[in-house]
Backbone as JSON Lines, residues from 0, in Angstrom:
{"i":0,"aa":"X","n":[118.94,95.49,113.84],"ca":[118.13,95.56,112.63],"c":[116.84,94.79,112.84]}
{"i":1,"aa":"X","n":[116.17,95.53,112.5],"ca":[114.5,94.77,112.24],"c":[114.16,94.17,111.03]}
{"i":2,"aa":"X","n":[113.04,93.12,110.47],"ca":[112.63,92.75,109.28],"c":[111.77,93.17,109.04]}
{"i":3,"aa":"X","n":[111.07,94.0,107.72],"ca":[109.8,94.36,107.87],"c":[109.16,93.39,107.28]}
{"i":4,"aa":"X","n":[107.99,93.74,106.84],"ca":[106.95,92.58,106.42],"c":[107.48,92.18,105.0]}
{"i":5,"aa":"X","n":[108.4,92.88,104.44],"ca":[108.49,92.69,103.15],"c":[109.56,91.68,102.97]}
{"i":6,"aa":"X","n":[110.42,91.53,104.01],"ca":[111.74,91.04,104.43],"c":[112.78,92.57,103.94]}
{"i":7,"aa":"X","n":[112.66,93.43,103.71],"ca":[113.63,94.8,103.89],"c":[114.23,95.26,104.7]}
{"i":8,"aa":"X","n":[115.62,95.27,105.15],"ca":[115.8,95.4,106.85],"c":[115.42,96.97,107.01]}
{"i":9,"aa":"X","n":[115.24,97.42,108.82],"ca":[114.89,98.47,108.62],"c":[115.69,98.65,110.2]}
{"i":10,"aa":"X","n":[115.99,99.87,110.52],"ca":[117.12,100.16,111.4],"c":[116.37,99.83,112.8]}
{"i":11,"aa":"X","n":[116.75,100.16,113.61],"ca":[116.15,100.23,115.24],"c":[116.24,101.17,115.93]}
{"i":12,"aa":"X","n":[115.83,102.6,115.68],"ca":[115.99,103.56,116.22],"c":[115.33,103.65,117.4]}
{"i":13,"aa":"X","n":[114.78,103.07,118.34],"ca":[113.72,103.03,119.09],"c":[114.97,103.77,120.36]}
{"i":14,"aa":"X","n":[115.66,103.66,120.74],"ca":[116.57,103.78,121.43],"c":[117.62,104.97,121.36]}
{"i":15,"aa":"X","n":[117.24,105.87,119.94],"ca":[117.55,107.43,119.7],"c":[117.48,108.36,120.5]}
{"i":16,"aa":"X","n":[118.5,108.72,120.45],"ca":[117.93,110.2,122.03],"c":[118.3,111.67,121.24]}
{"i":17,"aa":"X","n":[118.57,111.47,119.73],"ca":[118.87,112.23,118.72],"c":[117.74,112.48,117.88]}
{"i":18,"aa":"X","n":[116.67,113.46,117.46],"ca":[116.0,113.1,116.72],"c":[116.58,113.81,115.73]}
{"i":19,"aa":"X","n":[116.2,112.7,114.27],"ca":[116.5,113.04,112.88],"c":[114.89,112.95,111.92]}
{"i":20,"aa":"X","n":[115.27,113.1,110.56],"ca":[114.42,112.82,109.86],"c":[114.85,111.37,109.15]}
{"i":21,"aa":"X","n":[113.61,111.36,107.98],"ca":[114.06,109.7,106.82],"c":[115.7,110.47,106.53]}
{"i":22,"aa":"X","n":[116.06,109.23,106.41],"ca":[117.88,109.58,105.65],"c":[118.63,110.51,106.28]}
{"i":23,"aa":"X","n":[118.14,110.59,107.65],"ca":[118.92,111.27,108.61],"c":[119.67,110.81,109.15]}
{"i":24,"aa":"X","n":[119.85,109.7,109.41],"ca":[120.46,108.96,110.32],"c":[121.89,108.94,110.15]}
{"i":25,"aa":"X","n":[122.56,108.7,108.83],"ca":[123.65,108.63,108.36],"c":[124.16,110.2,108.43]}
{"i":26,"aa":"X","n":[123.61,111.17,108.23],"ca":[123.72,112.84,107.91],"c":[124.11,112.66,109.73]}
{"i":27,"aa":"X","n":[123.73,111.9,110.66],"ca":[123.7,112.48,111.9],"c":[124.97,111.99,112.69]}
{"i":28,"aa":"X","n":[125.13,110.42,112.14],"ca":[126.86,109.66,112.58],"c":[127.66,110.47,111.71]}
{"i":29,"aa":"X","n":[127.23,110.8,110.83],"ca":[128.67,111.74,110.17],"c":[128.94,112.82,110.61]}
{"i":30,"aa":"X","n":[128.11,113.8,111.18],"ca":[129.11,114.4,112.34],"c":[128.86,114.3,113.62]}
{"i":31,"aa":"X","n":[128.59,113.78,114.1],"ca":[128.8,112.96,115.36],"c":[130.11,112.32,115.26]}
{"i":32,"aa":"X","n":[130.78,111.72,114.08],"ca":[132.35,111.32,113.54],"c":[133.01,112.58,113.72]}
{"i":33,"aa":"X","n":[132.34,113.54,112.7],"ca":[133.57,114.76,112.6],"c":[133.76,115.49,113.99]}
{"i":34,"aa":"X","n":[132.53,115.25,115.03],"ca":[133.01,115.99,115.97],"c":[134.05,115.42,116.92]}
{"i":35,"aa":"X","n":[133.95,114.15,116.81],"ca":[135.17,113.34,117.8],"c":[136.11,113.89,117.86]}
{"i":36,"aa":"X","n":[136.75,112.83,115.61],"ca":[138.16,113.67,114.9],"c":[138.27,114.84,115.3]}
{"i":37,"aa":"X","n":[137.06,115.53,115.65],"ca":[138.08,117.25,115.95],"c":[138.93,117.26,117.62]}
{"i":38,"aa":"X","n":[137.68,116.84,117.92],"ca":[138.09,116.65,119.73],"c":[139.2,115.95,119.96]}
{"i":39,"aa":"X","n":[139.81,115.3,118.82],"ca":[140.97,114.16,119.33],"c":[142.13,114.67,118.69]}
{"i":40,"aa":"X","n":[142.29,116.19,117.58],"ca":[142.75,116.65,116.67],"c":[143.76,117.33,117.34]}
């Protein structure tokens, strides 16, 4: 996590090899989850 100027944390995507949009990020571990659970199903 980063601080921004405001003190608001803000994520660290710098290191993404996924690109998403704003409020993507969570939309993108969630199936990146569901695809595991399936693979392990």
């Amino acid at each position: 996590m980063i601080v921004g100027k405001n003190g608001e944390k803000i994520k660290d995507c710098s290191g993404c090899l996924i690109p998403h949009g704003e409020k993507g990020y969570e939309y993108v571990i969630e199936k990146l989850k569901a695809a595991q659970t399936e693979t392990k199903g």
